[in-house]
C-alpha positions as CSV (number, residue, x, y, z in Angstrom):
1,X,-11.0,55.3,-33.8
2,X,-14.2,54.3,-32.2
3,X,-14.7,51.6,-34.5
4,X,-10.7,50.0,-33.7
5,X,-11.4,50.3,-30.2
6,X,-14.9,48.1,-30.7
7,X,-13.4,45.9,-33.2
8,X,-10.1,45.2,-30.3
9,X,-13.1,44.8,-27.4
10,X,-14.9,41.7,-29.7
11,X,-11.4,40.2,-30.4
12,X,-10.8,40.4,-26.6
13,X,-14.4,39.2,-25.5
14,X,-13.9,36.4,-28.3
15,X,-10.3,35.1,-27.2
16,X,-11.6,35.2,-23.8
17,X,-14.3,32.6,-24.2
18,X,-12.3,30.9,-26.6
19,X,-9.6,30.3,-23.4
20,X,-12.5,29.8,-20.8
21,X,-13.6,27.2,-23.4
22,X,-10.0,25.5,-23.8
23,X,-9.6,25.4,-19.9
24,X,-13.3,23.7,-19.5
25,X,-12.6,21.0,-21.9
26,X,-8.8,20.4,-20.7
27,X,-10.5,20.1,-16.8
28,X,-13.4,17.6,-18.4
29,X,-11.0,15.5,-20.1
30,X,-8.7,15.4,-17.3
31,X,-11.8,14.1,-14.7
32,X,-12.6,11.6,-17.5
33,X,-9.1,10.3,-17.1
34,X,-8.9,10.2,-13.7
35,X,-12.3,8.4,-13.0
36,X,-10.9,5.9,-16.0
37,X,-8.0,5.2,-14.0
38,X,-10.3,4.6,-10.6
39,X,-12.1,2.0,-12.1
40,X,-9.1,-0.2,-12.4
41,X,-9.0,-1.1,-8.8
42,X,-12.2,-1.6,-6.7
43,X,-12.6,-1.9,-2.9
44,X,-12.6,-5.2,-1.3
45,X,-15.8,-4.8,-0.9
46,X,-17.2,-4.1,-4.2
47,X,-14.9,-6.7,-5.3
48,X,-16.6,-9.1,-3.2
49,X,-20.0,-7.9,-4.2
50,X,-19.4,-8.1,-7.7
51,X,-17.7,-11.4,-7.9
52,X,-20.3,-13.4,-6.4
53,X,-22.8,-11.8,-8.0
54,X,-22.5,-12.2,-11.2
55,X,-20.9,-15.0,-13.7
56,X,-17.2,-13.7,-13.9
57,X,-13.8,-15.6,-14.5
58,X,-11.4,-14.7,-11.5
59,X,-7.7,-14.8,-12.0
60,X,-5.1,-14.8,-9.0
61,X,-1.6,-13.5,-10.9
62,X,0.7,-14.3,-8.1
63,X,3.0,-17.4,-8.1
64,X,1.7,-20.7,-7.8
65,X,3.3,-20.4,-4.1
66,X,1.9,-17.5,-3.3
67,X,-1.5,-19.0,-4.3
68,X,-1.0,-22.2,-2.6
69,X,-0.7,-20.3,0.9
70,X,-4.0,-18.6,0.4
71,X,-7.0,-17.9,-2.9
72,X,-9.7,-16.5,-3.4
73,X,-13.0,-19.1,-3.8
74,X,-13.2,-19.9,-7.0
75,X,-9.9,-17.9,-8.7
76,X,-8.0,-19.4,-11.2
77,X,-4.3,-18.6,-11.1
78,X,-1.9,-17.7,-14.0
79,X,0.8,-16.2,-12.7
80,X,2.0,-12.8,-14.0
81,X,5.5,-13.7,-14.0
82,X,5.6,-17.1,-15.5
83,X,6.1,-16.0,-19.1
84,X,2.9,-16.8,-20.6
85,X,0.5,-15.1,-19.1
86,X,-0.7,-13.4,-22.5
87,X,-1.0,-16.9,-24.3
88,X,-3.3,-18.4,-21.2
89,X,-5.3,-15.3,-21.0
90,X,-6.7,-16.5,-24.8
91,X,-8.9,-19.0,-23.0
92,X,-10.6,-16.1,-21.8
93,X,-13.1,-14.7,-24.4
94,X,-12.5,-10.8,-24.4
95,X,-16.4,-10.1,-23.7
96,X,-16.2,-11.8,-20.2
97,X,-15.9,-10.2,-17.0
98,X,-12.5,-10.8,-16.0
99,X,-11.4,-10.2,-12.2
100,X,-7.6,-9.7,-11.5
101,X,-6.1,-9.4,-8.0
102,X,-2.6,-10.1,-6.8
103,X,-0.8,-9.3,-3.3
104,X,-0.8,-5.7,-3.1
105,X,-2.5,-4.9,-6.9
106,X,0.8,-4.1,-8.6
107,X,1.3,-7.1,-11.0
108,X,-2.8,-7.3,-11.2
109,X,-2.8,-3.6,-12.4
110,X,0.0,-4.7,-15.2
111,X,-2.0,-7.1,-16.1
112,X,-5.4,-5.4,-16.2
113,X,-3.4,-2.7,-18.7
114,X,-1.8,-5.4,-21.3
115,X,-5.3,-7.2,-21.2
116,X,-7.1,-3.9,-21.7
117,X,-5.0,-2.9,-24.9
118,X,-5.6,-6.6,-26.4
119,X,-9.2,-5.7,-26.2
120,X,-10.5,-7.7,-22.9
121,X,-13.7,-5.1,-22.3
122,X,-14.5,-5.6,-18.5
123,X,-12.0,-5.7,-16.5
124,X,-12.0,-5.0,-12.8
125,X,-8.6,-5.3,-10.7
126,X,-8.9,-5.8,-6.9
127,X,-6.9,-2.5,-5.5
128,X,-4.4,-3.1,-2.6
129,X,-4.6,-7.1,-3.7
130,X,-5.2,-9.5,-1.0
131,X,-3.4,-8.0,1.2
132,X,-6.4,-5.4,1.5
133,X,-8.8,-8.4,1.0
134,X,-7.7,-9.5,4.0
135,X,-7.3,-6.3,6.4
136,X,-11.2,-6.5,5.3
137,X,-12.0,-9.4,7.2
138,X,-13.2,-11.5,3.8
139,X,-12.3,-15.4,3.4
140,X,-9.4,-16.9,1.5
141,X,-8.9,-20.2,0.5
142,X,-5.8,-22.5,0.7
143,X,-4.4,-25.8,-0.5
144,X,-4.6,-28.5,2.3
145,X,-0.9,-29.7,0.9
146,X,0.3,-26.0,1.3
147,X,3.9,-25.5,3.2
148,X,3.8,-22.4,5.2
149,X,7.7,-20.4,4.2
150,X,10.1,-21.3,6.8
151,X,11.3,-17.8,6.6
152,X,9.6,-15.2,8.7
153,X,10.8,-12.9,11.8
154,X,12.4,-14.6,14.1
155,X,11.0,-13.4,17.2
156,X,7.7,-12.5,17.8
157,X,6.1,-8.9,16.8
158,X,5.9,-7.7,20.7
159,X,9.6,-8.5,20.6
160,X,10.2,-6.8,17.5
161,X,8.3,-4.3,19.0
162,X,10.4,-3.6,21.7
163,X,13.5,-3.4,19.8
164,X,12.7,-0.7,17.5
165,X,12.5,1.4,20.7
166,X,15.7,0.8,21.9
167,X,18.7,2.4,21.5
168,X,20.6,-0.4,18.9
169,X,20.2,0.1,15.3
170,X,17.0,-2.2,13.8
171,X,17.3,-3.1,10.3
172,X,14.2,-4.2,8.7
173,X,14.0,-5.8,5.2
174,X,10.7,-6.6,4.1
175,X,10.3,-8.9,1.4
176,X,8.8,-12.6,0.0
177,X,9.3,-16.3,-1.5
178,X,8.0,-15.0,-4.8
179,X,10.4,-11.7,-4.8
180,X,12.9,-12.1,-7.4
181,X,15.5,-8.9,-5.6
182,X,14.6,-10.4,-2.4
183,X,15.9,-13.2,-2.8
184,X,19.1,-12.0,-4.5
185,X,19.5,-9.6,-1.4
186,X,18.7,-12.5,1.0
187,X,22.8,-13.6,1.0
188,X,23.9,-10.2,1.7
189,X,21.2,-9.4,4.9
190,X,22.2,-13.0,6.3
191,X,25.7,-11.7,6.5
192,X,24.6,-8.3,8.1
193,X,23.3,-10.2,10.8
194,X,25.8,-12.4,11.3
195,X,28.8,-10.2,11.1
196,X,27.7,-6.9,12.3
197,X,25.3,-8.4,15.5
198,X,27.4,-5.8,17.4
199,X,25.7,-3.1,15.7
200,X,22.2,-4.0,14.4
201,X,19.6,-6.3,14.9
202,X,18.3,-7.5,11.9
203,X,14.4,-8.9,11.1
204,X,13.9,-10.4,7.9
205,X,10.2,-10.1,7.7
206,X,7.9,-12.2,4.7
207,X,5.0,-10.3,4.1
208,X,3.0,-13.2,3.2
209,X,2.8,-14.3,6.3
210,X,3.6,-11.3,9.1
211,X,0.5,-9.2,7.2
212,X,-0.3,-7.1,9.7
213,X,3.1,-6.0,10.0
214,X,3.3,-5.2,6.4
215,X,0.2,-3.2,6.5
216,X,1.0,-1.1,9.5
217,X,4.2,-0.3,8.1
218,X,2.9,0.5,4.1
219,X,4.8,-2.1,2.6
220,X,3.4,-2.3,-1.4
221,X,6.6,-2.9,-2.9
222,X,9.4,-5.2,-2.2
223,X,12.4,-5.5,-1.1
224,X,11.7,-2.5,1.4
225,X,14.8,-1.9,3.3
226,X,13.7,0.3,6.9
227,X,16.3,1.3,9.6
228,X,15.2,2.7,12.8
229,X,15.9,3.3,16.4
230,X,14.5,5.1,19.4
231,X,10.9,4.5,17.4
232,X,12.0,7.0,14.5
233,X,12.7,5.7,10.9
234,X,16.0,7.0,10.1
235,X,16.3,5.0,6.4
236,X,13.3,3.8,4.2
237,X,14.2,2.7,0.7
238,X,12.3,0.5,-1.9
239,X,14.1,-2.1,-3.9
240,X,17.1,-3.6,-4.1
241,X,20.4,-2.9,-2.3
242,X,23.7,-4.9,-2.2
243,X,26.0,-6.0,0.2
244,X,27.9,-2.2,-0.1
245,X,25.1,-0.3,0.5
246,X,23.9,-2.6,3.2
247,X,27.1,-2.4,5.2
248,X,27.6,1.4,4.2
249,X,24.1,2.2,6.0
250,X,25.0,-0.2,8.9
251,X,27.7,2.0,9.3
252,X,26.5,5.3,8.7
253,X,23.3,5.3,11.7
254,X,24.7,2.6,14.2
């Protein structure tokens, strides 16, 4: 009997390190993972730092409009969207150090994962894009031929300001040129303003230019549809709405 209860105590001992040992190597590889995933977007500042110090190739994946209005020195830009952003990337050879950012890093971070699994070995993406580049204080570059978007908020921000602290509805939509659902839900917030200006006020706001906006209010994806009054948000909502659902929350907290 003595010997069965010994024998059950070495089993126990033994499936207890064995589980201590399964739970220290499931912890490691999950850190692993983690930092992995880190490294795909630096600061703006270790961005900077690494970019001009040290022979890289710097790509800006926005829109040629987007790029236009404002670049990184020395970025080259193939944009994301265009179709063929895998066949221009083979100018590239993997082994360089290749430098991705975008607007807010969300279309650089797709591209920093397709280029990584076609075997491109350094990669560095710029985390919160150039929209973060910017809230840092570092220089960008533009096109002297570049038209500034005609569409922005139509009165200024201490205006806007005011409003949202009044006691009329404020509907918000956040969005850009470049924004393919933006510009599909364009039509339907043009005709919120116009037919229901007894019941809202609306701002169309382009991020590209009213930044500081964008950044006060979190704005990394777009269209990004925000209703408030009296200061509080009473609707936030990524993505794209139509006219129904526009009018529906029009009615529903005017």
């Amino acid at each position: 009997m003595k010997n069965i209860n010994f024998n059950n105590n070495i089993k126990t001992i033994k499936f207890a390190f064995l589980m201590k040992y399964i739970l220290s190597l499931t912890i490691a590889i999950f850190l692993v993972a983690c930092k992995t995933q880190s490294n795909s977007g630096l600061s703006p500042a270790d961005f900077n730092k690494k970019i001009t110090s040290e022979e890289v190739k710097l790509i800006d994946v926005r829109t040629p409009e987007e790029y236009n209005e404002g670049f990184i020195k020395g970025a080259i830009n193939i944009d994301w969207n265009a179709g063929d952003f895998e066949t221009a990337m083979t100018q590239f050879d993997k082994d360089q150090k290749i430098f991705l950012y975008c607007r807010s890093g969300k279309r650089s971070g797709s591209a920093y994962d397709l280029l990584k699994k076609l075997g491109y070995k350094h990669l560095y993406n710029l985390g919160g894009g150039i929209i973060a580049w910017k809230a840092a204080q570092l220089p960008v570059e533009a096109k002297a031929s570049a038209q500034v978007s005609s569409k922005h908020i139509e009165t200024n921000p201490i205006d806007f300001k005011t409003a949202i602290y009044g006691d009329k509805l404020v509907f918000v939509d956040f969005n850009a040129t470049w924004c393919g659902p933006c510009r599909r839900m364009q039509p339907f917030v043009d005709i919120i303003k116009e037919e229901r200006s007894s019941d809202v006020l609306v701002y169309s706001i382009d991020t590209d230019i009213e930044v500081a906006l964008a950044q006060e209010y979190q704005i990394f994806n777009l269209p990004t549809v925000i209703l408030l009054k009296k200061g509080a948000v009473l609707y936030r909502k990524e993505g794209y709405h139509d006219q129904k659902m526009l009018n529906d929350l029009v009615s529903k907290y005017k």
